[in-house]
C-alpha positions in Angstrom: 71.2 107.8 89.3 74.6 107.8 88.1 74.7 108.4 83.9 76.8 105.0 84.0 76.9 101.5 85.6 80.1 99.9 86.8 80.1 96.4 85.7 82.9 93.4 87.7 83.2 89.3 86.7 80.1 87.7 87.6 82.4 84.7 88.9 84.8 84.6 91.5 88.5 85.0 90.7 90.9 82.5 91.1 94.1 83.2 92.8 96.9 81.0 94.1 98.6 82.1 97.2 102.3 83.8 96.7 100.5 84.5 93.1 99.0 87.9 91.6 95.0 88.9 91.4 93.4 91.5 89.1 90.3 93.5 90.0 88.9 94.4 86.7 86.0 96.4 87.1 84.6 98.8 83.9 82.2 101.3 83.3 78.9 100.7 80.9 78.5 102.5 78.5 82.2 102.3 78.0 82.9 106.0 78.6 86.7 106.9 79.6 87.4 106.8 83.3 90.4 108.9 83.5 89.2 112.2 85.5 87.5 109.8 88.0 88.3 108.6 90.9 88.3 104.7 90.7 88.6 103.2 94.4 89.2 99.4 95.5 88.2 98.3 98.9 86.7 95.1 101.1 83.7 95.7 101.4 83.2 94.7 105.1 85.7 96.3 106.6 85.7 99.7 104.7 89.4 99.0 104.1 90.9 100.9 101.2 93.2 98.2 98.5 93.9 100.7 96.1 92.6 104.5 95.1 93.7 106.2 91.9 92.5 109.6 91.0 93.0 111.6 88.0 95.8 109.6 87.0 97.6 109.4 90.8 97.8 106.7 92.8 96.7 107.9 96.6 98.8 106.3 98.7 97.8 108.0 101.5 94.5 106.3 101.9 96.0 102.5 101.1 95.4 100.4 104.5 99.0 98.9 105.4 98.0 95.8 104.4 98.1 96.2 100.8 100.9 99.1 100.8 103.5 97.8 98.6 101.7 94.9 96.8 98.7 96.7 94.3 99.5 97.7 91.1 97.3 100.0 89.1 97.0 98.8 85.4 96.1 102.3 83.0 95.9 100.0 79.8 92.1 100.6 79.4 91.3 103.2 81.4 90.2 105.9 78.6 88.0 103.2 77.4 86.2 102.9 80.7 88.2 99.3 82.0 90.3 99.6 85.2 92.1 97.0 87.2 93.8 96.9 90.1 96.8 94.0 90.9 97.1 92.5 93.7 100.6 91.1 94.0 102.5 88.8 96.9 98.8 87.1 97.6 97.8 85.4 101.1 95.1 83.9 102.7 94.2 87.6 104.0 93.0 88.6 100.1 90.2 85.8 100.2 87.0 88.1 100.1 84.7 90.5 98.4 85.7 93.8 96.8 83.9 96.7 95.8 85.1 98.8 93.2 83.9 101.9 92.7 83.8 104.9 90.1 83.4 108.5 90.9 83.2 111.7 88.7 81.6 114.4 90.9 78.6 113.2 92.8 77.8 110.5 90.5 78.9 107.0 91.3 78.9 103.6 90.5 80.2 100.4 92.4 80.7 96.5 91.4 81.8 94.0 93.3 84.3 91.2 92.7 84.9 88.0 94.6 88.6 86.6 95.3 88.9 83.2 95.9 92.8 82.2 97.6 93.6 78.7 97.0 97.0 77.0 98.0 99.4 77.9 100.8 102.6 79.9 99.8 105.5 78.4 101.5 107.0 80.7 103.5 
């Protein structure tokens, strides 16, 4: 077991369509994140949203989907909060999230529920 849990809301998050979302996941005890990787992803598929590793986005590993529209937000991260933005949102980011902190072999995963409302005119 991992020397530290990854805690998310226990509600689901609220976004309006054409709006913005943030993931906020963080780590318990509040221990700094920054040399760890920290992924975002739906959890069913295994569809990367955002990973951001020892200070670098990786791009590389982003689904199309979300290329362009996540944010990472570094505010917190050395006291163990990290949250990812979701920008431009549709009906496609309704859905469950995991998020998930690595250092080494340890890990530790949360998961956070979206919830789109409204239609974006388009």
């Amino acid at each position: 077991k991992a020397n530290f849990d990854v805690i998310g809301p226990h509600a689901p998050i609220l976004a309006m369509a054409g709006g913005q979302v943030e993931l906020q996941c963080q780590l318990f005890p509040s221990i700094s994140a920054e040399d760890m990787e920290l992924r975002w992803y739906r959890c069913q598929p295994f569809l990367a949203v955002h990973v951001h590793e020892r200070g670098v986005d990786m791009d590389a590993e982003q689904v199309p989907q979300y290329r362009g529209r996540t944010t990472f937000v570094n505010d917190h991260v050395a006291g163990g909060k990290a949250t990812v933005r979701i920008h431009s949102v549709t009906a496609f980011d309704n859905g469950t999230y995991c998020c998930r902190f690595q250092d080494g072999v340890e890990f530790g995963e949360a998961v956070v529920r979206v919830q789109v409302a409204g239609e974006a005119s388009g």
